[in-house]
N, CA, C and O atoms as a MOPAC input file, in Angstrom:
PM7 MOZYME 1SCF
protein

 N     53.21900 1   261.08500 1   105.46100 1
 C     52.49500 1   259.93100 1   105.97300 1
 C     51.16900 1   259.75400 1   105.22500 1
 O     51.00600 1   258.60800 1   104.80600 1
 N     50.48200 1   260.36000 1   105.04000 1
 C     49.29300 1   260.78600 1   104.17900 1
 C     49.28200 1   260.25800 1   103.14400 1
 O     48.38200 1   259.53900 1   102.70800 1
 N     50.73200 1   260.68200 1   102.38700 1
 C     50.97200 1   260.10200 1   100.74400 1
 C     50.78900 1   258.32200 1   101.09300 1
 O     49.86200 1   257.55300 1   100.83800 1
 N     52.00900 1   258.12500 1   101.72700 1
 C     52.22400 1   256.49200 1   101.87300 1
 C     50.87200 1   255.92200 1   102.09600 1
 O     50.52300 1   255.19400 1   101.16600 1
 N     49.70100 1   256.08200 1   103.40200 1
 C     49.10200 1   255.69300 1   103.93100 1
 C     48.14400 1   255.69800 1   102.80600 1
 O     47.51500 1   254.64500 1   102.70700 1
 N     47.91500 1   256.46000 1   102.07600 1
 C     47.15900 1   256.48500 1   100.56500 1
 C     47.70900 1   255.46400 1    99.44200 1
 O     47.23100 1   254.51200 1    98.82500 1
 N     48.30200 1   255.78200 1    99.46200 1
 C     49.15700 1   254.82800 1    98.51500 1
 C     48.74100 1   253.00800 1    98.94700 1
 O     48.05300 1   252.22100 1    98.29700 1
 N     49.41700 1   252.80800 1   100.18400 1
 C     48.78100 1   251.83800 1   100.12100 1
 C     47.27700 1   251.19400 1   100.08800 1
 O     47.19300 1   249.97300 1    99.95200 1
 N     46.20900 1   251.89700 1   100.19500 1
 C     45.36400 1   252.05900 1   100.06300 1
 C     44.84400 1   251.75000 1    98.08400 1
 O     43.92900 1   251.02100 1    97.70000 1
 N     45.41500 1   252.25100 1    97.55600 1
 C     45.28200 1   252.86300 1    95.93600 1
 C     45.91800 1   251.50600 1    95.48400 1
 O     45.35900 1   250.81300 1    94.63300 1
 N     47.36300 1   251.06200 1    96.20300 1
 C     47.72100 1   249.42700 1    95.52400 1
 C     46.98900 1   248.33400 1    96.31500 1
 O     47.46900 1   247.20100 1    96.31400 1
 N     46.02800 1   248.55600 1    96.88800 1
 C     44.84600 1   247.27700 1    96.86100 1
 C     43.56600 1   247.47700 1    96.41400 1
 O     42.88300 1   246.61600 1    95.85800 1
 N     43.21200 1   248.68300 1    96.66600 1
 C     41.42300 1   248.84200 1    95.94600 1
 C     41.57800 1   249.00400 1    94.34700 1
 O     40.82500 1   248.46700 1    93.53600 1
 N     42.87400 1   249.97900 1    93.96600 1
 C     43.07600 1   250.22600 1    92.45200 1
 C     42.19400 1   251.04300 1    92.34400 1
 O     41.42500 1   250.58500 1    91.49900 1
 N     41.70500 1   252.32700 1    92.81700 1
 C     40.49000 1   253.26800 1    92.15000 1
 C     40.91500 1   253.96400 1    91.20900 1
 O     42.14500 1   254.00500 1    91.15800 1
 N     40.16600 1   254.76200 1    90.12600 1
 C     40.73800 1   255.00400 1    88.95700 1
 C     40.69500 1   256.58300 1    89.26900 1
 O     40.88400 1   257.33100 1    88.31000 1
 N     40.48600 1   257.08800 1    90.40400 1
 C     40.81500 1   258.61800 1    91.11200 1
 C     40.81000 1   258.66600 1    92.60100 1
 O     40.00700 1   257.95800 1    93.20900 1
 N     41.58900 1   259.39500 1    93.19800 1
 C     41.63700 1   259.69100 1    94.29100 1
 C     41.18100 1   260.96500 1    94.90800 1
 O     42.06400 1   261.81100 1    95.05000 1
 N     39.98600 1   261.27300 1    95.30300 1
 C     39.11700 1   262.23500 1    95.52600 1
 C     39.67400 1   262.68300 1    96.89300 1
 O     39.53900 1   261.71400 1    97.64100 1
 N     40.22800 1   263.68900 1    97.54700 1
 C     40.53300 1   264.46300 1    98.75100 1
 C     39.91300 1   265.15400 1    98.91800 1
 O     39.67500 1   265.85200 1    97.93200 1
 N     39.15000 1   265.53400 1   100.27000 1
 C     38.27200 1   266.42900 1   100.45100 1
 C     38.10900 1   266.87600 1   102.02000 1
 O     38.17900 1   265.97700 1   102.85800 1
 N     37.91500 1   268.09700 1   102.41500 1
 C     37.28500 1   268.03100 1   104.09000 1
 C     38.14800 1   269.17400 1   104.13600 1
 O     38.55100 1   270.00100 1   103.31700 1
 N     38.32300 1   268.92000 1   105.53400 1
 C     38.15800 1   270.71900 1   105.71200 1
 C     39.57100 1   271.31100 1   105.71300 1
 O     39.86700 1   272.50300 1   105.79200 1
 N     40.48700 1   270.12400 1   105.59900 1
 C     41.74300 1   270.19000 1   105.17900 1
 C     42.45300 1   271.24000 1   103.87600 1
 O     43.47000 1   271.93100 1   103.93900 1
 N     41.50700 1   271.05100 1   102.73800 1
 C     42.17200 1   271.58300 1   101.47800 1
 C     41.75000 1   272.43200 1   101.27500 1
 O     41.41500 1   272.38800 1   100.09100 1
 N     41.34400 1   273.85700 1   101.94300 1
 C     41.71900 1   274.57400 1   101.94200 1
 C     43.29800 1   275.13800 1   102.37300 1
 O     43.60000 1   276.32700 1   102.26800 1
 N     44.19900 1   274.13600 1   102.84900 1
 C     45.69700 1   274.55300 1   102.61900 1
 C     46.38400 1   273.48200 1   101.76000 1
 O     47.60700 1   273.34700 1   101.71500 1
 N     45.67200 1   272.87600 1   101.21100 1
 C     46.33300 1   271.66500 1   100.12000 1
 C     47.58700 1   271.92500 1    99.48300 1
 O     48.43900 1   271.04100 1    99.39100 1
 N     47.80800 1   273.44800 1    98.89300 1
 C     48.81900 1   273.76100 1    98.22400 1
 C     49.64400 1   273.49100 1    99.50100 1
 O     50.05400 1   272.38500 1    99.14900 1
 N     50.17600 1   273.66600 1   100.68000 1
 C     51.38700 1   273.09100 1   101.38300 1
 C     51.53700 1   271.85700 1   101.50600 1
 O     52.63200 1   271.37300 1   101.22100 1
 N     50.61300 1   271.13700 1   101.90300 1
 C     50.52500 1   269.54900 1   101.72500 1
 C     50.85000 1   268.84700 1   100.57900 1
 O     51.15800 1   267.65500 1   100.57000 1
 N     50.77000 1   269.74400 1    99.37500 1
 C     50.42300 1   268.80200 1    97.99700 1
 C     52.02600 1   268.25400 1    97.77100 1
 O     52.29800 1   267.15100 1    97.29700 1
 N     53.27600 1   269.52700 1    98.33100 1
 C     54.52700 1   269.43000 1    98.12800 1
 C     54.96000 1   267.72900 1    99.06600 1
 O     55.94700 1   267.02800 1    98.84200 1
 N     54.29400 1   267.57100 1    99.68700 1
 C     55.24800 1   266.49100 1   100.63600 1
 C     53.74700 1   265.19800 1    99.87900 1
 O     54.07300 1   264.12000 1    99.38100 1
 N     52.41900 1   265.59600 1    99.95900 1
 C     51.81500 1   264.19800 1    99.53500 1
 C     52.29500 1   263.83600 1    98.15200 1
 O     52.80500 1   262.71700 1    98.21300 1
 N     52.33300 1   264.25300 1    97.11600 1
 C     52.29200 1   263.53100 1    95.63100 1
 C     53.86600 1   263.02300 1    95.52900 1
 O     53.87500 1   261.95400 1    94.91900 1
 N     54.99800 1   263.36500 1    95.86200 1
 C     56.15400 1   262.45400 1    95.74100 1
 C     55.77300 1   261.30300 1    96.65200 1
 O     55.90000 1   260.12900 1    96.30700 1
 N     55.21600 1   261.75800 1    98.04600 1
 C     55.02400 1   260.19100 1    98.68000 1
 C     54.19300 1   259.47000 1    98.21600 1
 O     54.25100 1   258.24800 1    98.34600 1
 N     53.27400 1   260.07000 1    97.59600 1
 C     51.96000 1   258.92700 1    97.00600 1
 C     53.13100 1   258.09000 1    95.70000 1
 O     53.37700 1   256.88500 1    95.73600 1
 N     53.57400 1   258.82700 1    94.88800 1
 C     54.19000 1   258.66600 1    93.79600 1
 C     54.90100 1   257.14300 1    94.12000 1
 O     54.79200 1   256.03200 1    93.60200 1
 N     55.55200 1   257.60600 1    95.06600 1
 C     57.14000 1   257.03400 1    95.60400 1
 C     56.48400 1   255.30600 1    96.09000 1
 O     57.12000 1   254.25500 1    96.01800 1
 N     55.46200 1   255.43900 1    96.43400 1
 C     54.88800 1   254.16400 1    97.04700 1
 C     54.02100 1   253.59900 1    96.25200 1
 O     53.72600 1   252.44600 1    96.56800 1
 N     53.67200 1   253.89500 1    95.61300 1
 C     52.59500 1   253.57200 1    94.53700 1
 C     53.23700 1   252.34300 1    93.60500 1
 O     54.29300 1   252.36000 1    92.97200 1
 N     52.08800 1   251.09400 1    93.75100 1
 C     53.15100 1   249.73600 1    92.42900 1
 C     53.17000 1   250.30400 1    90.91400 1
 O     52.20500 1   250.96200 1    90.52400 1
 N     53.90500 1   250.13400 1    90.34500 1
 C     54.32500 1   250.84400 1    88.97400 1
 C     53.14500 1   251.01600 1    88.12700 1
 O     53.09900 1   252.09100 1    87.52800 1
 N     52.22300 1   250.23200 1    87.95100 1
 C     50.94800 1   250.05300 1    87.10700 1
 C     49.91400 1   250.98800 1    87.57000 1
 O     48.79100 1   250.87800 1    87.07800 1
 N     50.16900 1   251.99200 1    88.54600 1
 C     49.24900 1   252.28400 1    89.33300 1
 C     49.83800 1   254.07200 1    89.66500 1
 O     49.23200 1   254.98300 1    90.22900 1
 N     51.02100 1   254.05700 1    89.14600 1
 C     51.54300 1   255.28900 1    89.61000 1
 C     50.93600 1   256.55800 1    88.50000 1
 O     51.39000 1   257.69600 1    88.38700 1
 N     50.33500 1   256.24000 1    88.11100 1
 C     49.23600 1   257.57700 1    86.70900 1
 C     47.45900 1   257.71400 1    87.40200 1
 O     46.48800 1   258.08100 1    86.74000 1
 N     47.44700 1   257.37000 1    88.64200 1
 C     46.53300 1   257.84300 1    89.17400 1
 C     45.99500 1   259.03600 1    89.55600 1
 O     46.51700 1   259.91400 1    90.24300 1
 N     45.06400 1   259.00800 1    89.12900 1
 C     44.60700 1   260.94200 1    89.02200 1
 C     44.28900 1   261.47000 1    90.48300 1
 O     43.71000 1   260.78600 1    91.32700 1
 N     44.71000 1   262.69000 1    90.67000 1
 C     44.16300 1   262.81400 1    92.42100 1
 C     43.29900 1   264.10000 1    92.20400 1
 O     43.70500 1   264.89100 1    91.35300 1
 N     42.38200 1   264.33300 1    92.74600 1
 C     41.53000 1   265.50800 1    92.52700 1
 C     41.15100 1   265.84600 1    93.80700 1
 O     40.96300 1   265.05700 1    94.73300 1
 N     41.01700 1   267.34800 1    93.83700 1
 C     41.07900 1   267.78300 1    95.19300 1
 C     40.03800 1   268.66600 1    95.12000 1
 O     39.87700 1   269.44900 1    94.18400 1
 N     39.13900 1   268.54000 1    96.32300 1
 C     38.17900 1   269.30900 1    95.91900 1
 C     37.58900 1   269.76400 1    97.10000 1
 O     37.48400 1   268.88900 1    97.96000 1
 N     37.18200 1   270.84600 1    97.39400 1
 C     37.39000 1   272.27100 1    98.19200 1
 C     35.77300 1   271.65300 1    99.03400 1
 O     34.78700 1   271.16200 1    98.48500 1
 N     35.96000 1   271.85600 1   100.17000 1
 C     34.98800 1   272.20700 1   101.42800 1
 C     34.63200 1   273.37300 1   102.21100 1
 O     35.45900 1   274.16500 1   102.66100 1
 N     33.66700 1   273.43700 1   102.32600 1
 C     33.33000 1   274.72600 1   103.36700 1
 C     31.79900 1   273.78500 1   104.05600 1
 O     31.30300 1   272.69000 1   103.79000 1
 N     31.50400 1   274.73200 1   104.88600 1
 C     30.04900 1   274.42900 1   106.00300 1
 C     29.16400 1   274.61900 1   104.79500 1
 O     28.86100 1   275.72900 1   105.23400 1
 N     28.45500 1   274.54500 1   103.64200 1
 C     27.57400 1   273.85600 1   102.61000 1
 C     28.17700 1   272.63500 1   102.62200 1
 O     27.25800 1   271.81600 1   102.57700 1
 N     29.43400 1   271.95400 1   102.66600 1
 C     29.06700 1   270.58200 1   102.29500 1
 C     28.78400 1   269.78300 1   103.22800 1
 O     28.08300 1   268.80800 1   102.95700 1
 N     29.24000 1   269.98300 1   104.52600 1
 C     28.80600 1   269.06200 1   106.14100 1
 C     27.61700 1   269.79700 1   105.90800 1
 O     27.11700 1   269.03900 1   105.07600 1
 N     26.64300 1   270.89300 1   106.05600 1
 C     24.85600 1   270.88200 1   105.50400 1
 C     24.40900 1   269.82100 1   104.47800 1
 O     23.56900 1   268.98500 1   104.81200 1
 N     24.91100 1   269.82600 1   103.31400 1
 C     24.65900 1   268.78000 1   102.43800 1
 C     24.67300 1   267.54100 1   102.71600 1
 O     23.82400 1   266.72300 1   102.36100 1
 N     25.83100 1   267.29300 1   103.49700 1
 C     25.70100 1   266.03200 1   103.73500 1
 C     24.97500 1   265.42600 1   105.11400 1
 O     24.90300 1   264.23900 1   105.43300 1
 N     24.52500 1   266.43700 1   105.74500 1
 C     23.76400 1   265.83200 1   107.22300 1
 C     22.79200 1   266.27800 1   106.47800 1
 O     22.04200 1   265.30600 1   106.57500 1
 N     22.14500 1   267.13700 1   105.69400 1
 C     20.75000 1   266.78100 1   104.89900 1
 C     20.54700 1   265.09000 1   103.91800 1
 O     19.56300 1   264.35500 1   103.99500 1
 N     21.46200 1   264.91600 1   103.29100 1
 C     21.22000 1   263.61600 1   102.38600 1
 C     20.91300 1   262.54900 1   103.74600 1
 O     20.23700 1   261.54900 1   103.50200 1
 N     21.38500 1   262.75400 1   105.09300 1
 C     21.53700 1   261.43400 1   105.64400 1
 C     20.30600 1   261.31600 1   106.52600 1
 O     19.77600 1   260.27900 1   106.92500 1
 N     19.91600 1   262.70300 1   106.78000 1
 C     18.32700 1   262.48300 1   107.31900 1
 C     17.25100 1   262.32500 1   106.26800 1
 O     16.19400 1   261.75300 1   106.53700 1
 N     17.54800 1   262.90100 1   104.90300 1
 C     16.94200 1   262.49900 1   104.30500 1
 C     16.60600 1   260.83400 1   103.16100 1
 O     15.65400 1   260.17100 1   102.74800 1
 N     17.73700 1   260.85100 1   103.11400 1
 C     18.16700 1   259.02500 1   102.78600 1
 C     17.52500 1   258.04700 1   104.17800 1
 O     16.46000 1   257.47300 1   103.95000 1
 N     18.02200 1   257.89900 1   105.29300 1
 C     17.48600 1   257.32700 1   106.73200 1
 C     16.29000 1   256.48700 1   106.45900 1
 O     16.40700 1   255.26200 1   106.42200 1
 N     15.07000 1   257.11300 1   106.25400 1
 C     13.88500 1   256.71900 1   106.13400 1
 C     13.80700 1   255.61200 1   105.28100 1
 O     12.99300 1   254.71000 1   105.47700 1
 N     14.70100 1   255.62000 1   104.22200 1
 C     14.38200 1   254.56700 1   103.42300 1
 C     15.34000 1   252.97000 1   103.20400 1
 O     15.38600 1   251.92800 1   102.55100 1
 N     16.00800 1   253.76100 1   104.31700 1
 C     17.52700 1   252.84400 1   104.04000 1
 C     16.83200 1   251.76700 1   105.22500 1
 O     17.05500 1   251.88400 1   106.43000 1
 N     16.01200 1   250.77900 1   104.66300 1
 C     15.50000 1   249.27200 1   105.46700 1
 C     16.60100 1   248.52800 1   105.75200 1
 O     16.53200 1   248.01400 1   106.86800 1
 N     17.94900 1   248.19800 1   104.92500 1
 C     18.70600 1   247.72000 1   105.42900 1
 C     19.45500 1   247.81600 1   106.48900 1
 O     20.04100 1   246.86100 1   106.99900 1
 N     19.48400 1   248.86900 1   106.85600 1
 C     20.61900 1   249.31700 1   107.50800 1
 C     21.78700 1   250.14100 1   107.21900 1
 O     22.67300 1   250.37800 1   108.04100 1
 N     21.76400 1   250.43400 1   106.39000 1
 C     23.57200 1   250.75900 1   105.76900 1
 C     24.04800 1   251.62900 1   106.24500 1
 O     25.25000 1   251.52300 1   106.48900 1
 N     23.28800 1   253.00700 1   106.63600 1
 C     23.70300 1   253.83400 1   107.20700 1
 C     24.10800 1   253.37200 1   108.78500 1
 O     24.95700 1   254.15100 1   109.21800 1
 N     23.87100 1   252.69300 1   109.42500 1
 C     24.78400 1   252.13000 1   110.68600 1
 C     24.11800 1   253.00700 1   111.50100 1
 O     23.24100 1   253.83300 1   111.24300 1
 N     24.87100 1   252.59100 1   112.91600 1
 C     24.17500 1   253.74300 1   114.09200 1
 C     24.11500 1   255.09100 1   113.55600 1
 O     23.38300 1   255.47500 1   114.46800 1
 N     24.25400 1   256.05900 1   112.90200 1
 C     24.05300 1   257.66600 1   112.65600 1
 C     22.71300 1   256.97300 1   112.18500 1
 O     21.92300 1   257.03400 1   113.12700 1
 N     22.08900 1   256.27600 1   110.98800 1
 C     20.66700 1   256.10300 1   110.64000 1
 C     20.06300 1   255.31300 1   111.52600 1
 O     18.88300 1   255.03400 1   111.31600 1
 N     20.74000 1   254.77600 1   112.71500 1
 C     19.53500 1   254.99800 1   114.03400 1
 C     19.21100 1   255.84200 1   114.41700 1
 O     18.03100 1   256.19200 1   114.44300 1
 N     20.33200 1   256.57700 1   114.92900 1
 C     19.79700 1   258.01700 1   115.67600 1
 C     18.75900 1   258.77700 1   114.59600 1
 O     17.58000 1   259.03000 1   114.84400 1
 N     19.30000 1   259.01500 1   113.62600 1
 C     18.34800 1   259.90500 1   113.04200 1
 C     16.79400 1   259.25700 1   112.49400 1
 O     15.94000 1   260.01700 1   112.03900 1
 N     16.60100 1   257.98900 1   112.58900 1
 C     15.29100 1   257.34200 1   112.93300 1
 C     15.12500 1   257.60100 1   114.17500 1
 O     14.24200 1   258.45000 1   114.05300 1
 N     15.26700 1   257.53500 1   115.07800 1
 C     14.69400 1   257.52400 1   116.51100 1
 C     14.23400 1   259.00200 1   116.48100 1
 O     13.06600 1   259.20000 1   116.81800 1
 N     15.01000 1   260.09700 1   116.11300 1
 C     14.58800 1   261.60000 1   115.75400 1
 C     13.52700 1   261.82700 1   115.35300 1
 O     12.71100 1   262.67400 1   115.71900 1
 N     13.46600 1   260.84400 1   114.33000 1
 C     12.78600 1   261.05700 1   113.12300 1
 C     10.84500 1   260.28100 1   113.70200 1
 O      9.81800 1   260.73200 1   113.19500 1
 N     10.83200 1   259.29700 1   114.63000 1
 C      9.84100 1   259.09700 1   114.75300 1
 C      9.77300 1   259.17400 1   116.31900 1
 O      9.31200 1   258.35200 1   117.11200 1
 N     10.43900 1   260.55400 1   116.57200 1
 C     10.22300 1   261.07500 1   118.07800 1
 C     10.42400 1   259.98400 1   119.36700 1
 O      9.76500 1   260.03300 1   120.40600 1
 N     11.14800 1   259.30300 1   119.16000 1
 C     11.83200 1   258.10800 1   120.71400 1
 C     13.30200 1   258.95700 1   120.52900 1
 O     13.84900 1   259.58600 1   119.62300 1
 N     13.65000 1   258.53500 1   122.15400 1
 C     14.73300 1   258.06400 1   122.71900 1
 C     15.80300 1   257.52300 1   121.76600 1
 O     15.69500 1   256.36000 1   121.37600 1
 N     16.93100 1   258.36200 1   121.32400 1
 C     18.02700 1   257.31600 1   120.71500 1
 C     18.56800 1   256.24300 1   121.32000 1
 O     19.38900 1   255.54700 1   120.72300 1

């Protein structure tokens, strides 16, 4: 399901890699047997030489990444970060989330 659900994904955005990551791949090698024929299998022909790269998680990268987002927050005036860069403004200048 994974493969397909990717796949279709890959025949509308067209990215030129498919980055997998989280806390999943650390067992990737069992998964990889059932995702890459399904990615393969669903994939539009022009599109089936897409590179997939898999790349390993542990508790440094959820640190890393709840550091970039309190630290990004402050500056992000637009908004982009969405409600998580509310909360962590409201933290950040001691109110009530």
């Amino acid at each position: 399901m994974l493969g397909r659900a990717t796949a279709g994904l890959v025949n509308v955005v067209d990215p030129e890699v498919v980055v997998i990551l989280g806390e999943g791949t650390a067992q990737w090698a069992h998964w990889r047997t059932g995702f890459e024929p399904a990615l393969r299998a669903h994939l539009m022909p022009g599109r089936r030489d897409v590179a997939v790269e898999v790349e390993s998680w542990d508790d440094t990268s959820w640190a890393q990444g709840a550091a970039a987002l309190v630290l990004a927050t402050p500056f992000d005036a637009a908004g982009a970060a969405g409600e998580q860069g509310r909360l962590v403004r409201a933290r950040l200048i001691g109110t009530a989330p």
